[in-house]
PDB file of N, H, CA, C and O in Angstrom:
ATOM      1  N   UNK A   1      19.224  36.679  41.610  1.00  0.00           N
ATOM      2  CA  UNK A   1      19.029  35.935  42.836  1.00  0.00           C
ATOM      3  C   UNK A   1      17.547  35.698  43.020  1.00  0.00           C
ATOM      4  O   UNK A   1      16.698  36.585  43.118  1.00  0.00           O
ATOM      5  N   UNK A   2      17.272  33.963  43.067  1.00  0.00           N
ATOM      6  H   UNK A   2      17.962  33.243  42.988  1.00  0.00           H
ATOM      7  CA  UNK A   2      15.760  34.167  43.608  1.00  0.00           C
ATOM      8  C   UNK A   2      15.729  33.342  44.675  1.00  0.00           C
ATOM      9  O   UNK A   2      15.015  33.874  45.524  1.00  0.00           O
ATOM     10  N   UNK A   3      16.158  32.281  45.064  1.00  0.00           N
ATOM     11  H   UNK A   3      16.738  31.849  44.374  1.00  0.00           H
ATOM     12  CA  UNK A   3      16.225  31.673  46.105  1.00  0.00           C
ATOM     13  C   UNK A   3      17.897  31.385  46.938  1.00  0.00           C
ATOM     14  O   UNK A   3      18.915  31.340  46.248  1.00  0.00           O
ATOM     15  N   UNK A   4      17.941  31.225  48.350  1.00  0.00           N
ATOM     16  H   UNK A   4      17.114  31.261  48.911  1.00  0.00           H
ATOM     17  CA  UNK A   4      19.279  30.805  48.973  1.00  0.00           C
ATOM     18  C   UNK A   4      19.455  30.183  48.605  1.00  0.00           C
ATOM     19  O   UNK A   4      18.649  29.491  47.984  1.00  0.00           O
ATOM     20  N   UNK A   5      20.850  29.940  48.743  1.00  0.00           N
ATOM     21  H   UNK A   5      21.504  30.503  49.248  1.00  0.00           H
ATOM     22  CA  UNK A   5      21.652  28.767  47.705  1.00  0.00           C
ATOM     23  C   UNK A   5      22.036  27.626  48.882  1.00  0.00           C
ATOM     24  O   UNK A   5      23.032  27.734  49.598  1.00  0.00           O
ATOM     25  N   UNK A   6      20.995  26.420  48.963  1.00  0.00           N
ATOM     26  H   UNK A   6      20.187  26.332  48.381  1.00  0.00           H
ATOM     27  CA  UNK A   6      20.937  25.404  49.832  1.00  0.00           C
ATOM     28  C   UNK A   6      21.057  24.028  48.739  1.00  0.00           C
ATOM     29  O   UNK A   6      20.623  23.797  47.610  1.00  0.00           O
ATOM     30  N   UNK A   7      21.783  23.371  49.608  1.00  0.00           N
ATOM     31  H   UNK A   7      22.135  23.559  50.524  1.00  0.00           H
ATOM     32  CA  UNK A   7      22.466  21.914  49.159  1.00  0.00           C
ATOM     33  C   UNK A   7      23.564  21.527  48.916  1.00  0.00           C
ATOM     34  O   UNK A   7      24.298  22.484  48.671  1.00  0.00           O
ATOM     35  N   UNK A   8      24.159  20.403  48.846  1.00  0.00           N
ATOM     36  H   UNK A   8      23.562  19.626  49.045  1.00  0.00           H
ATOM     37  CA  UNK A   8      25.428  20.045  48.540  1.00  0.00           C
ATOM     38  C   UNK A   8      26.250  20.280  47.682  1.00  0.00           C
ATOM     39  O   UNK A   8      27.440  20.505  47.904  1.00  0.00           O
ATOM     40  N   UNK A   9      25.298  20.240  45.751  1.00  0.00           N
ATOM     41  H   UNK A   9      24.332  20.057  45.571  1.00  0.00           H
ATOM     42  CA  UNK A   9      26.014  20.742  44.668  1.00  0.00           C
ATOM     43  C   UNK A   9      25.199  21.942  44.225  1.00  0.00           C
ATOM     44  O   UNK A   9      24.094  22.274  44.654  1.00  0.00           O
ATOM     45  N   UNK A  10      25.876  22.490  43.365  1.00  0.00           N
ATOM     46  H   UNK A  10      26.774  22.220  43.017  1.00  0.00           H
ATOM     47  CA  UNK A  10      25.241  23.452  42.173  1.00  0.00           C
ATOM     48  C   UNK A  10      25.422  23.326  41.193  1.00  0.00           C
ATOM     49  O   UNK A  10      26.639  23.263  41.019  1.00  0.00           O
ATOM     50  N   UNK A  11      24.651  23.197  39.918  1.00  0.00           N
ATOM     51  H   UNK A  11      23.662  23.249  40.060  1.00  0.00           H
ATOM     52  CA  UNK A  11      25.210  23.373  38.343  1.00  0.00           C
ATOM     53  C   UNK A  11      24.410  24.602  37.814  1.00  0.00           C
ATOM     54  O   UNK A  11      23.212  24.881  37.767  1.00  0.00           O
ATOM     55  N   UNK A  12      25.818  25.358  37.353  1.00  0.00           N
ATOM     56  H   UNK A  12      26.791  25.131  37.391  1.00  0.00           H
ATOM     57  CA  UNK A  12      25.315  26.404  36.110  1.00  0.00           C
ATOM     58  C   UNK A  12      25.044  25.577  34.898  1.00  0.00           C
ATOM     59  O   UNK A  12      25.385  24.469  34.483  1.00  0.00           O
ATOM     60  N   UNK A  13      24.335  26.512  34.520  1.00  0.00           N
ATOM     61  H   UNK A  13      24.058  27.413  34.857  1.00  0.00           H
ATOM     62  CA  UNK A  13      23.768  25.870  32.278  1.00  0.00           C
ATOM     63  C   UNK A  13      24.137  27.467  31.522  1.00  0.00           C
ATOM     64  O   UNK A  13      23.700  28.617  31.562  1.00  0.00           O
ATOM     65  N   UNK A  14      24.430  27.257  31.338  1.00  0.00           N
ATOM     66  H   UNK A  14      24.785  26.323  31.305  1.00  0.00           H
ATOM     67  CA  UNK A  14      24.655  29.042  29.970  1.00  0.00           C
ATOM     68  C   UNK A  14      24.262  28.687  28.762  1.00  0.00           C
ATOM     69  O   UNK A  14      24.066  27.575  28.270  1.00  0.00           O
ATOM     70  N   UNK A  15      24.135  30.118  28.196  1.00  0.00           N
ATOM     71  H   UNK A  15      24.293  31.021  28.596  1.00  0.00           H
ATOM     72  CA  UNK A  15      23.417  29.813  26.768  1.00  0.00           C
ATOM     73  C   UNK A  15      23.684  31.308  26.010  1.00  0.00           C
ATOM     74  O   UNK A  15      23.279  32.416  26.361  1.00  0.00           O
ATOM     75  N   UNK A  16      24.597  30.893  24.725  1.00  0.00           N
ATOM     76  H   UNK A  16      24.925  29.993  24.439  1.00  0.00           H
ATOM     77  CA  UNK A  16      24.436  32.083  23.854  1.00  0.00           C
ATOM     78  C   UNK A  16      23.242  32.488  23.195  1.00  0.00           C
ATOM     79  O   UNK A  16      22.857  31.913  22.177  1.00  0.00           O
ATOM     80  N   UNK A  17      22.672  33.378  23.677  1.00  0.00           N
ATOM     81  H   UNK A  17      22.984  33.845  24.504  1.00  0.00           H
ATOM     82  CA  UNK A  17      21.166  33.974  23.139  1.00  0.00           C
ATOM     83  C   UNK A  17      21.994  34.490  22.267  1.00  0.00           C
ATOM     84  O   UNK A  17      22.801  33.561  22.238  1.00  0.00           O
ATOM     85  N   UNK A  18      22.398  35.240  21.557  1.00  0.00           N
ATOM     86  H   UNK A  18      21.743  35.996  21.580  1.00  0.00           H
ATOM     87  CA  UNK A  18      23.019  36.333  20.497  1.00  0.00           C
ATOM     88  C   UNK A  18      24.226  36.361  20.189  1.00  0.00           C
ATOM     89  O   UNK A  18      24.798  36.967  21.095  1.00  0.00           O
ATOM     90  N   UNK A  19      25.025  36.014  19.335  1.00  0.00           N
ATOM     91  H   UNK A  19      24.560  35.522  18.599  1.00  0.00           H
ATOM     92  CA  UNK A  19      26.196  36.122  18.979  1.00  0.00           C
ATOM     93  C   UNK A  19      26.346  36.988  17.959  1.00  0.00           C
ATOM     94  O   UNK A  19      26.231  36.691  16.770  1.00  0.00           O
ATOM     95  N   UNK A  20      26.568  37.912  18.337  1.00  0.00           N
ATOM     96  H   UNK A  20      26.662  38.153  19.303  1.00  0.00           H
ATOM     97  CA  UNK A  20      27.510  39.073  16.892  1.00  0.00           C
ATOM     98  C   UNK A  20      28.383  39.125  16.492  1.00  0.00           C
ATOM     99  O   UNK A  20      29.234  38.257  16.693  1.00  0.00           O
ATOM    100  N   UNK A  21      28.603  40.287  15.653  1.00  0.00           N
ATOM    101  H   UNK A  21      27.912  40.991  15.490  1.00  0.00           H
ATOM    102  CA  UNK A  21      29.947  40.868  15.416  1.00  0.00           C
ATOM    103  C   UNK A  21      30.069  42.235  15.879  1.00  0.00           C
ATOM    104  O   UNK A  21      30.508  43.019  15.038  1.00  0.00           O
ATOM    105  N   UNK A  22      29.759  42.747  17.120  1.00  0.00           N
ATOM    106  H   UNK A  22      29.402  42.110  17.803  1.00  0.00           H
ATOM    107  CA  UNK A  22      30.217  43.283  17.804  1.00  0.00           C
ATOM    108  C   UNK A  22      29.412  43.058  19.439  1.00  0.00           C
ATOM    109  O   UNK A  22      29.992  43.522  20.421  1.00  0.00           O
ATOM    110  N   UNK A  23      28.092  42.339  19.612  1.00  0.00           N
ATOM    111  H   UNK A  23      27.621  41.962  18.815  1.00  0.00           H
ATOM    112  CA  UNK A  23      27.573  42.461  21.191  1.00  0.00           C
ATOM    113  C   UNK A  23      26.897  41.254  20.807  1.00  0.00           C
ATOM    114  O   UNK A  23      26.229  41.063  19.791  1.00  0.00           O
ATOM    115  N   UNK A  24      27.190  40.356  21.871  1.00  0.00           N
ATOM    116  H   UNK A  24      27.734  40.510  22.696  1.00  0.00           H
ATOM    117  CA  UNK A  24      26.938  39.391  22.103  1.00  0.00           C
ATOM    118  C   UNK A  24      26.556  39.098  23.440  1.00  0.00           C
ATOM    119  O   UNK A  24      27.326  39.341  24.370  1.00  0.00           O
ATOM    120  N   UNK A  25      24.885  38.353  23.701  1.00  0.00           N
ATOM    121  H   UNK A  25      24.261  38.156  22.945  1.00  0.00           H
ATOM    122  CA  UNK A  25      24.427  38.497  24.925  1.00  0.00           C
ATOM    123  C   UNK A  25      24.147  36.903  25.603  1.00  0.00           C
ATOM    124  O   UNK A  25      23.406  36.046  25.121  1.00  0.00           O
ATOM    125  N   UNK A  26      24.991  36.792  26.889  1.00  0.00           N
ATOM    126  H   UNK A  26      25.592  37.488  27.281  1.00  0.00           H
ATOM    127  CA  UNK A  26      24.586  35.486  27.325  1.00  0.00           C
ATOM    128  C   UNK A  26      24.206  35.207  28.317  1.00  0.00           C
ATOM    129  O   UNK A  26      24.573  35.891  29.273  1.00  0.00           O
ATOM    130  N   UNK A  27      23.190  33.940  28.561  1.00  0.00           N
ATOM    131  H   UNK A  27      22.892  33.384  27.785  1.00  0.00           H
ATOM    132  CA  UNK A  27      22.316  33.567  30.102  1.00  0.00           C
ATOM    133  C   UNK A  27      23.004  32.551  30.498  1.00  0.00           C
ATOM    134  O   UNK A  27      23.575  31.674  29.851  1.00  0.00           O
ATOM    135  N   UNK A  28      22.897  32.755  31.755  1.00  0.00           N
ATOM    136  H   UNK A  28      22.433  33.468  32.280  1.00  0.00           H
ATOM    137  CA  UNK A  28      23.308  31.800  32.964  1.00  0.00           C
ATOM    138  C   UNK A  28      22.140  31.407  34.003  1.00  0.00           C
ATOM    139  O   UNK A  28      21.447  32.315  34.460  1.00  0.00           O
ATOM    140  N   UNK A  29      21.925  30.159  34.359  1.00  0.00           N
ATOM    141  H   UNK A  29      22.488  29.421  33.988  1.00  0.00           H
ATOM    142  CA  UNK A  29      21.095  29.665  35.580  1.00  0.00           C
ATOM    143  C   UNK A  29      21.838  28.612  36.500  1.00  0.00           C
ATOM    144  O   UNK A  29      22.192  27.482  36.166  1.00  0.00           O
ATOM    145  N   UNK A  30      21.998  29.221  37.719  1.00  0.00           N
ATOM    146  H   UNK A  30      21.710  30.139  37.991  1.00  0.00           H
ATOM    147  CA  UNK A  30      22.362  28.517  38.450  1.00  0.00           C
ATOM    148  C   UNK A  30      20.888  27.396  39.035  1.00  0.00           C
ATOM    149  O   UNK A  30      19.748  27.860  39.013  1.00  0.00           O
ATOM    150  N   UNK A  31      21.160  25.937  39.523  1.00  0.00           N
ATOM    151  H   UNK A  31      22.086  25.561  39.541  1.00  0.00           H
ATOM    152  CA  UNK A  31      20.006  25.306  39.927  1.00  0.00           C
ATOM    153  C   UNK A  31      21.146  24.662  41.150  1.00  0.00           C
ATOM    154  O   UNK A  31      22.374  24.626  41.082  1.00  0.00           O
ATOM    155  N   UNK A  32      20.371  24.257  42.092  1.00  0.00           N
ATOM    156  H   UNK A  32      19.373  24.286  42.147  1.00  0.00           H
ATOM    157  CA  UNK A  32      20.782  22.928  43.611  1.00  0.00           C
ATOM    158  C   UNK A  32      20.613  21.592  42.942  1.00  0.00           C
ATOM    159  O   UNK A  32      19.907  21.202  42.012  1.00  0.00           O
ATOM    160  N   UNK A  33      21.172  21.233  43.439  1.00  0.00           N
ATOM    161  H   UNK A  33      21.745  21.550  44.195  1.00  0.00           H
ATOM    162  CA  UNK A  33      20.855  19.158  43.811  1.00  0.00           C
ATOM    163  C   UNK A  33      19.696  18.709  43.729  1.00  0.00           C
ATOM    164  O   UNK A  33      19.647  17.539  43.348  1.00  0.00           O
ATOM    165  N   UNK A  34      18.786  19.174  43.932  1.00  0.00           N
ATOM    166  H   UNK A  34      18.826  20.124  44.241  1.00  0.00           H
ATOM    167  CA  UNK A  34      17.149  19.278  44.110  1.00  0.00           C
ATOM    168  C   UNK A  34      16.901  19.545  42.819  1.00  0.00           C
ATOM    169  O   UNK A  34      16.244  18.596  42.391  1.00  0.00           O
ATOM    170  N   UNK A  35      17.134  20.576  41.718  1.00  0.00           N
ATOM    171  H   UNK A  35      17.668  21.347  42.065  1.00  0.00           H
ATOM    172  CA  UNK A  35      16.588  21.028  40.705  1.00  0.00           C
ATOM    173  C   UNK A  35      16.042  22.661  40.910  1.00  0.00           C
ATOM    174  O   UNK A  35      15.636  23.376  39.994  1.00  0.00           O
ATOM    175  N   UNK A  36      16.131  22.995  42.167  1.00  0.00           N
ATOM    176  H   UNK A  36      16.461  22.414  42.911  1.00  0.00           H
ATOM    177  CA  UNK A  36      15.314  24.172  42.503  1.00  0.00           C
ATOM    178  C   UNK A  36      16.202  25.208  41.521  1.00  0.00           C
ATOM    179  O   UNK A  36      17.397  24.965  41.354  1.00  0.00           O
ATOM    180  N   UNK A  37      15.575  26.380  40.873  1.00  0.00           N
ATOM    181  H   UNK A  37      14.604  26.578  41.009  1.00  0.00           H
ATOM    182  CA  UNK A  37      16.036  27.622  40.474  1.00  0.00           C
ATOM    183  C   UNK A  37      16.453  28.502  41.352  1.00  0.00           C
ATOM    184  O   UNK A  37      15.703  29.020  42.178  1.00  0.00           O
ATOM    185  N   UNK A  38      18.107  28.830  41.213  1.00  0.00           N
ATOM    186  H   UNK A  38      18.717  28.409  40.541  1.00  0.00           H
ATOM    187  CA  UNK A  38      18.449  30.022  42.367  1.00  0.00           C
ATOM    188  C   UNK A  38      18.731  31.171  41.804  1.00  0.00           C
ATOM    189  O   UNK A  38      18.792  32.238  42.414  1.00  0.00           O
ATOM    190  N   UNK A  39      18.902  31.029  40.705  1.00  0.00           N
ATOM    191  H   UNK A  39      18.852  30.162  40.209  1.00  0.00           H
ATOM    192  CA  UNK A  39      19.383  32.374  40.256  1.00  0.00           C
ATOM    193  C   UNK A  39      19.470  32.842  38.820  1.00  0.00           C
ATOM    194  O   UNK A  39      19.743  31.728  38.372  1.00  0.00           O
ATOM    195  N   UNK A  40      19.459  33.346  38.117  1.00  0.00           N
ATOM    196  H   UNK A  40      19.237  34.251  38.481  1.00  0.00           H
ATOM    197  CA  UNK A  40      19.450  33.779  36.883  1.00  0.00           C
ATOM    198  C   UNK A  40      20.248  35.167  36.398  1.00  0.00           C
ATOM    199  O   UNK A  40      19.923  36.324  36.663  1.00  0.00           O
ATOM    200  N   UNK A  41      21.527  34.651  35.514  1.00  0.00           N
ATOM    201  H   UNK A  41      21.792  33.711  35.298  1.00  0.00           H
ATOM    202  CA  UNK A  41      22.094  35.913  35.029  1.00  0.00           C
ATOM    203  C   UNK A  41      22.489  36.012  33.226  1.00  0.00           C
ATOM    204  O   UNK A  41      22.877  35.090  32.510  1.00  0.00           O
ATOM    205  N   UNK A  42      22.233  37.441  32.848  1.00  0.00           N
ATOM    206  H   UNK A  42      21.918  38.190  33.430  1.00  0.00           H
ATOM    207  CA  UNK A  42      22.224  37.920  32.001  1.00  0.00           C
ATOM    208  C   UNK A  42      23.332  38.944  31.599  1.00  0.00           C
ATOM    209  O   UNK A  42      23.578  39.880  32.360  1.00  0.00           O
ATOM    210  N   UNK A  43      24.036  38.784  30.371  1.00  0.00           N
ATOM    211  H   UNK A  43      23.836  38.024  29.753  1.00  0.00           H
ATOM    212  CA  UNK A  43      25.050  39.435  30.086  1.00  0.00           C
ATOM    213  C   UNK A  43      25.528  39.743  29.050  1.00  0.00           C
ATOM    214  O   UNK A  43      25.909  38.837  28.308  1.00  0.00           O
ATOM    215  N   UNK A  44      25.684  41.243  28.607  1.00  0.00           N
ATOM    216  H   UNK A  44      25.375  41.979  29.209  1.00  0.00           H
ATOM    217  CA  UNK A  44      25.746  41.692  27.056  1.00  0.00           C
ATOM    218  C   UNK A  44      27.445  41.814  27.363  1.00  0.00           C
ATOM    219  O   UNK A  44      27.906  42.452  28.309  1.00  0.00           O
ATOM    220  N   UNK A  45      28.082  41.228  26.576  1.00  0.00           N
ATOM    221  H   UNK A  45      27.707  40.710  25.807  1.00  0.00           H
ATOM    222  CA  UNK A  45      29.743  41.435  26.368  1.00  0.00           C
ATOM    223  C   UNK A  45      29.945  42.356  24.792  1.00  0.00           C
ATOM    224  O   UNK A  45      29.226  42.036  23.845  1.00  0.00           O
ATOM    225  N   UNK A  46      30.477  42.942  24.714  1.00  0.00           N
ATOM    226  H   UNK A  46      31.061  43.201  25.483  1.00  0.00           H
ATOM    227  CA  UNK A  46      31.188  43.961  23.548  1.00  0.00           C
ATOM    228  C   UNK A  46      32.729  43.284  23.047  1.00  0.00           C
ATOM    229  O   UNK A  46      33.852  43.419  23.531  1.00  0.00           O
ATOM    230  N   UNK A  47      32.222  42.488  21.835  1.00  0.00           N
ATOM    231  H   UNK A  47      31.309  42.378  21.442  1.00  0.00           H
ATOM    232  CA  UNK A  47      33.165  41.851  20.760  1.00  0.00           C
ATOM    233  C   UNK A  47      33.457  41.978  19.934  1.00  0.00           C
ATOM    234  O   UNK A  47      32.605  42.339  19.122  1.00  0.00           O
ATOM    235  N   UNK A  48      34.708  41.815  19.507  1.00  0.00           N
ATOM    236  H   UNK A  48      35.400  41.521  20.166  1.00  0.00           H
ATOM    237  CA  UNK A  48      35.550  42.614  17.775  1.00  0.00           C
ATOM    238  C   UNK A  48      36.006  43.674  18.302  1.00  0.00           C
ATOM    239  O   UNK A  48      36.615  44.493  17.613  1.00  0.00           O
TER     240      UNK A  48
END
């Protein structure tokens, strides 16, 4: 979380930083209508 989440739409973007064969880690950014940055998430999942 870095800013309130103000405006009409939102789009997430994700991105596989790391794909394994067993941990695989991926980013998420949420942005507004505006372009502003609201948020940023990070996530190691355990695969195979």
């Amino acid at each position: 979380y870095l800013l309130p989440g103000h405006g009409e739409r939102f789009i997430v973007t994700s991105h596989l930083l790391r794909g394994g064969n067993k941990i695989s880690v991926a980013r998420a950014e949420l942005h507004n209508d505006r372009g502003h940055h609201l948020a940023t998430a990070t996530a190691n999942y355990l695969v195979g």
